[in-house]
N, C-alpha and C positions, 0 to 999 in steps of 0.2 A: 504494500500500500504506500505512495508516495501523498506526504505531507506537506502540505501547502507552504509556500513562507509564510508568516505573519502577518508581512506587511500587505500580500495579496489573498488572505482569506476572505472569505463574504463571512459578514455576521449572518446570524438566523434569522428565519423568520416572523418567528413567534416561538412558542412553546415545543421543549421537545422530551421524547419520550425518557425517562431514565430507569435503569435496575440498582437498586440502592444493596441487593442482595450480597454484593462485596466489595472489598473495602471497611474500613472503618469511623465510626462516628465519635466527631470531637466537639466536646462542649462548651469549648474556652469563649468562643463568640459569644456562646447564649448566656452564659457567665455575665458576662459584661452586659450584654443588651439588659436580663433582667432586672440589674441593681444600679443602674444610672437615671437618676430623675431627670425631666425634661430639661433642666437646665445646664446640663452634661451632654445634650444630644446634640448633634450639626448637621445640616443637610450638605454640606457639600465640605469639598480642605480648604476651599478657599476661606470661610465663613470659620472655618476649623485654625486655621492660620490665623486668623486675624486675633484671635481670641487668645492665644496662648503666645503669641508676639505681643502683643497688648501688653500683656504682663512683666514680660521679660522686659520691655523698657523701662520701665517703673520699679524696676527692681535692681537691686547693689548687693554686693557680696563683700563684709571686712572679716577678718581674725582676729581675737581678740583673746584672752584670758580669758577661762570660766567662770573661775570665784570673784572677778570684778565683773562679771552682771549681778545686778543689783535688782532684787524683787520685791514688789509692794502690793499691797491691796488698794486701792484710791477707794477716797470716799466719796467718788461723785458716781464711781460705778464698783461697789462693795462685792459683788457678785461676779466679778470677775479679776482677774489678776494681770501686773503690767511690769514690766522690764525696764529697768533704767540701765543704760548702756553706757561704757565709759564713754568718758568725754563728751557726753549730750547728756542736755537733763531733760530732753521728752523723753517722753515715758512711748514704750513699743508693745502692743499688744501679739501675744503667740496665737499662733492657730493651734485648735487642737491636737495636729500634726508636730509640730513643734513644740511643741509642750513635754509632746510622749516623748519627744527625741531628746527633750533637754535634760528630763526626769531618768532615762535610760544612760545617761552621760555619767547623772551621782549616784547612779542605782535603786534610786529610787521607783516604787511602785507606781505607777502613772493612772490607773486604773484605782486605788487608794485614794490618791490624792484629788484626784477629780470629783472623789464624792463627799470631800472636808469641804467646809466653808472657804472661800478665799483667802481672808486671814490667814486662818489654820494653816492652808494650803500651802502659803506663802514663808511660813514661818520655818514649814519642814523643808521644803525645798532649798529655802537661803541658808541653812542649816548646811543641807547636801552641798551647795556650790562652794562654800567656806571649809568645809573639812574636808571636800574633795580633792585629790590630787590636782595641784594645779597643772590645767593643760589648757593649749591655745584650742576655740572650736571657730570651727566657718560658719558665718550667719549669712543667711540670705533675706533680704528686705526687702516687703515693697509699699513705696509713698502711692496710695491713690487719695489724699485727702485724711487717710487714717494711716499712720505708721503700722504698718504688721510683719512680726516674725513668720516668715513661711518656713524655714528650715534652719536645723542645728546640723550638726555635719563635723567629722574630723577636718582638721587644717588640708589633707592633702585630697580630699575630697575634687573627682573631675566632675565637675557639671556639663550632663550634653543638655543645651536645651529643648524642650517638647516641642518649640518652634523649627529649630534644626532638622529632626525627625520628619517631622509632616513636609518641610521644602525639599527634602529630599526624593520625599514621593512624591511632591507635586511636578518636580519636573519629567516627571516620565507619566504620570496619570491626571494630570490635569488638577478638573475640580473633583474629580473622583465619581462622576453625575452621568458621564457617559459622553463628553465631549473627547476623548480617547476610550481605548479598548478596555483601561481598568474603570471600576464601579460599585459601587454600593451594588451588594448581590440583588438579583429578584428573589422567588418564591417557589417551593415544590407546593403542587396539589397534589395530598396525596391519594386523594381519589382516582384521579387520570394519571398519576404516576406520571406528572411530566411536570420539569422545571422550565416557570417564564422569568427571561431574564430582562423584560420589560415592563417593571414596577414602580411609579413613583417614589421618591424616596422623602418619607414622611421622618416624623419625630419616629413612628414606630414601626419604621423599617429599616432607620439607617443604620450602620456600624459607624459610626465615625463618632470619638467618645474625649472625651476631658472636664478633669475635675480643678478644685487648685492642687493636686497634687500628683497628677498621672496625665498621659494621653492615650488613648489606645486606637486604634484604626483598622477595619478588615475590607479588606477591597476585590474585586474576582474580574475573568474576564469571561463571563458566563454568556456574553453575544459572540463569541468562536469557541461552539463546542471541537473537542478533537474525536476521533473516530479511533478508538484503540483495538481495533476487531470485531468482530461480532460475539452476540451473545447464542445461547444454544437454542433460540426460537429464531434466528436471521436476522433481527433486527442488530442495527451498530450498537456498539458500548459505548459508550460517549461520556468523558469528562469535560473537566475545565481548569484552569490555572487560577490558583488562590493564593494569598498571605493577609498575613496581621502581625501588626507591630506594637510598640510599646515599649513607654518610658516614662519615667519620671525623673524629674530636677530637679526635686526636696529630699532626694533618697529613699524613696518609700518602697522602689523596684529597681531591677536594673533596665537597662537597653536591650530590646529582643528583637527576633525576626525569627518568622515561622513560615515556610513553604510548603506549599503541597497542589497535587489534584484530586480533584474530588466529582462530584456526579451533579449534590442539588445543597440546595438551602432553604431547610423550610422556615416556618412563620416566626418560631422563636430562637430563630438563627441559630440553631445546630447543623452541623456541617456533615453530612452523608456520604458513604459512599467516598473515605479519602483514602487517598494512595501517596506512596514516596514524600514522607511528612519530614523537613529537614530543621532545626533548629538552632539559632546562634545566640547566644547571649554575651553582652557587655558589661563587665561591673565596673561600677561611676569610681574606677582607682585615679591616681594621680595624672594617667597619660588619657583619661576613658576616650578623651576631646579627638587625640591624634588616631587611635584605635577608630573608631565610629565613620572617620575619614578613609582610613586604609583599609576597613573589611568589610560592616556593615552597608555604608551607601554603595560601595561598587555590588557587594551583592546582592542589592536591592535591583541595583539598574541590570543586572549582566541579567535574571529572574526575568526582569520583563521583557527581554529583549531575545534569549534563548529561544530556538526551535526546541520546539518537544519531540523533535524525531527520537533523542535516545531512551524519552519514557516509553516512547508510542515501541519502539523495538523489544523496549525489553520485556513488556508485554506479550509480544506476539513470539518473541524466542520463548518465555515461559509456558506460554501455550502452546509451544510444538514440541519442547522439548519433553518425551515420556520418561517416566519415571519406575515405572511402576503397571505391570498389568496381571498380575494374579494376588491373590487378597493376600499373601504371605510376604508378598513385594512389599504392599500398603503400609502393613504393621511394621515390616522392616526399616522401612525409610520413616518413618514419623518414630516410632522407638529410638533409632540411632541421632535423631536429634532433640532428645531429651524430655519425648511426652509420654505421660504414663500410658498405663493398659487400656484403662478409661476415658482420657482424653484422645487416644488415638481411636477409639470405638468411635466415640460421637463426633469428631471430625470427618471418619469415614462415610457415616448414619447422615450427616447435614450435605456433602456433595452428593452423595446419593440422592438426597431430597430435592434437593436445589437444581441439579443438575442431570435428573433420571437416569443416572449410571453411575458406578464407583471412580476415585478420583485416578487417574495416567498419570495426567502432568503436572509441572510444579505449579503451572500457574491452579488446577485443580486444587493441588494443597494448599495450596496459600489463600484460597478462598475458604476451603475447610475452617483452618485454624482463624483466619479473622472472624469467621462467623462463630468460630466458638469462645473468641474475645469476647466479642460481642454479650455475651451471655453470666458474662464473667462482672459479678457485685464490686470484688473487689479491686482497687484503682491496680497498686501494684501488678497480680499476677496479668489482666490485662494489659497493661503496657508489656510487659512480658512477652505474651503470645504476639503481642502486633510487630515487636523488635523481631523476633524472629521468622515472623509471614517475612517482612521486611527483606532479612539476614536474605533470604530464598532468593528474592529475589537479584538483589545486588550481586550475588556470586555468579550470576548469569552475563553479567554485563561488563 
């Protein structure tokens, strides 16, 4: 099967059929989608950009001694608590984010303290930063009208900002809306078992996400499905090219980047039917800035810009290549790479079902064992099984 370029594929139509039957499903989108209020959502990066560049202007970072901040309860606002910083006598309010980070500094219980009176609060805390070892911490500030601590941080603390991140992907996906090939995903019905990748993108359909203390983003190119073979009724397999990213600039997370293809994305953004899911994480060290330059963005862009020929092959090598064709084969090759009696039965029992015949080829087992991922409560052993569907196939390539 010869794969189109990119840059000359036709998007689709409309809606198209998908088998969600293998592969595996990841939550991390739906994660996020459930627990961000409207005011964390964005219809597009541009909108997404503006909002967490906003910030970052209005914001300074100094280093300073710990036991010289200075903590007090004010009496114009009793109910809350406020930081006198050297060398300024206005007073600087923490977010609750920074509070935890500050209390985490003198060891103290952050979670305790938040449910003493402010005084109290105040007393134990000033306590902590005076008996504490003295060490320089990184503050980060931002003036909009109200001085506020957004983050405590060691001195050697790299800040990538959440705006860096998103212009990174805007220059290869736009507004993220469908002005280029990446986009806010559409929707599986799962009645008609077909994903439309032509969905308005509302408050509660986007992925595009930021708080004051994180940014997260998932974006698809689900208007050029790819044809990875067929399935065992004639129709095409059809995926599509995904990632999500994520960062935070108070320390709360590190720098991520997650790749994969996948088939659909239904209504509360869970992700179906993934395949070849790769992972890179950056932690916010002393260099994180130069790091984020040298690996992260090039391989964000190299991602968008790659032919999928060498998924699409190894796919179809894994489906030609047999493995296995007497039931004593079956058990021998699933046994010699580390699955019990039990788990080789019901791998065997699920291609059987799935596929009206015992499993040949490796692509066969590797649908097997994701389907019996799938089944699997716990997080561990399933990641488990899906590293080694995985394993199967990579050694083919």
């Amino acid at each position: 099967m010869n794969v189109p370029a990119l840059s000359a594929a036709r998007p689709a139509s409309g809606a198209y059929a998908v088998n969600l039957s293998r592969g595996s499903s990841n939550s991390r989108v739906s994660s996020e989608w459930f627990s961000r209020p409207d005011d964390e959502r964005f219809l597009s990066l541009d909108d997404l950009y503006k909002s967490v560049h906003a910030r970052s202007k209005t914001s300074h970072t100094r280093i300073v001694e710990s036991r010289a901040i200075r903590v007090e309860a004010r009496r114009d606002t009793p109910d809350r608590l406020a930081l006198i910083l050297p060398d300024s006598d206005m007073p600087v309010a923490p977010t609750n984010w920074s509070f935890g980070q500050l209390c985490s500094i003198v060891g103290a219980p952050a979670s305790y303290l938040r449910d003493l009176p402010a005084p109290l609060a105040g007393i134990n805390l000033q306590h902590g930063l005076l008996n504490h070892r003295g060490e320089q911490v990184k503050l980060l500030q931002t003036d909009t009208g109200r001085t506020e601590l957004r983050a405590v941080t060691g001195p050697d603390y790299g800040r990538i900002w959440d705006h860096e991140l998103v212009a990174a992907v805007m220059r290869f996906a736009g507004s993220g809306t469908g002005d280029t090939r990446w986009k806010v995903p559409g929707v599986l019905d799962w009645g008609a078992m077909r994903h439309n990748p032509y969905v308005d993108v509302t408050r509660d359909t986007t992925t595009l996400f930021a708080s004051d203390r994180d940014v997260f983003l998932f974006l698809v190119d689900d208007t050029h499905p790819i044809e990875a073979g067929r399935l065992p009724n004639g129709d095409p397999d059809l995926f599509f090219r995904g990632f999500y990213c994520w960062n935070s600039e108070v320390g709360a997370k590190t720098l991520g980047i997650a790749t994969f293809y996948l088939r659909a994305v239904c209504a509360n953004r869970i992700l179906w039917g993934v395949e070849h899911f790769e992972e890179i994480k950056i932690r916010h060290s002393k260099f994180a800035a130069g790091r984020f330059a040298q690996q992260a963005e090039p391989a964000l862009e190299h991602y968008a810009d790659a032919s999928p020929s060498r998924f699409v092959d190894g796919i179809r090598t894994a489906r030609e290549r047999i493995v296995a064709r007497k039931d004593e084969d079956r058990e021998d090759f699933l046994r010699a790479r580390g699955f019990s009696k039990a788990e080789t039965a019901k791998i065997i029992e699920t291609v059987l079902a799935e596929e009206g015949r015992p499993p040949e080829s490796v692509f066969d087992f590797v649908n097997g064992i994701t389907a019996l991922a799938r089944s699997k409560t716990q997080q561990d052993r399933r990641l488990d099984l899906e590293t080694k569907a995985r394993g199967l196939l990579e050694r083919l390539n």
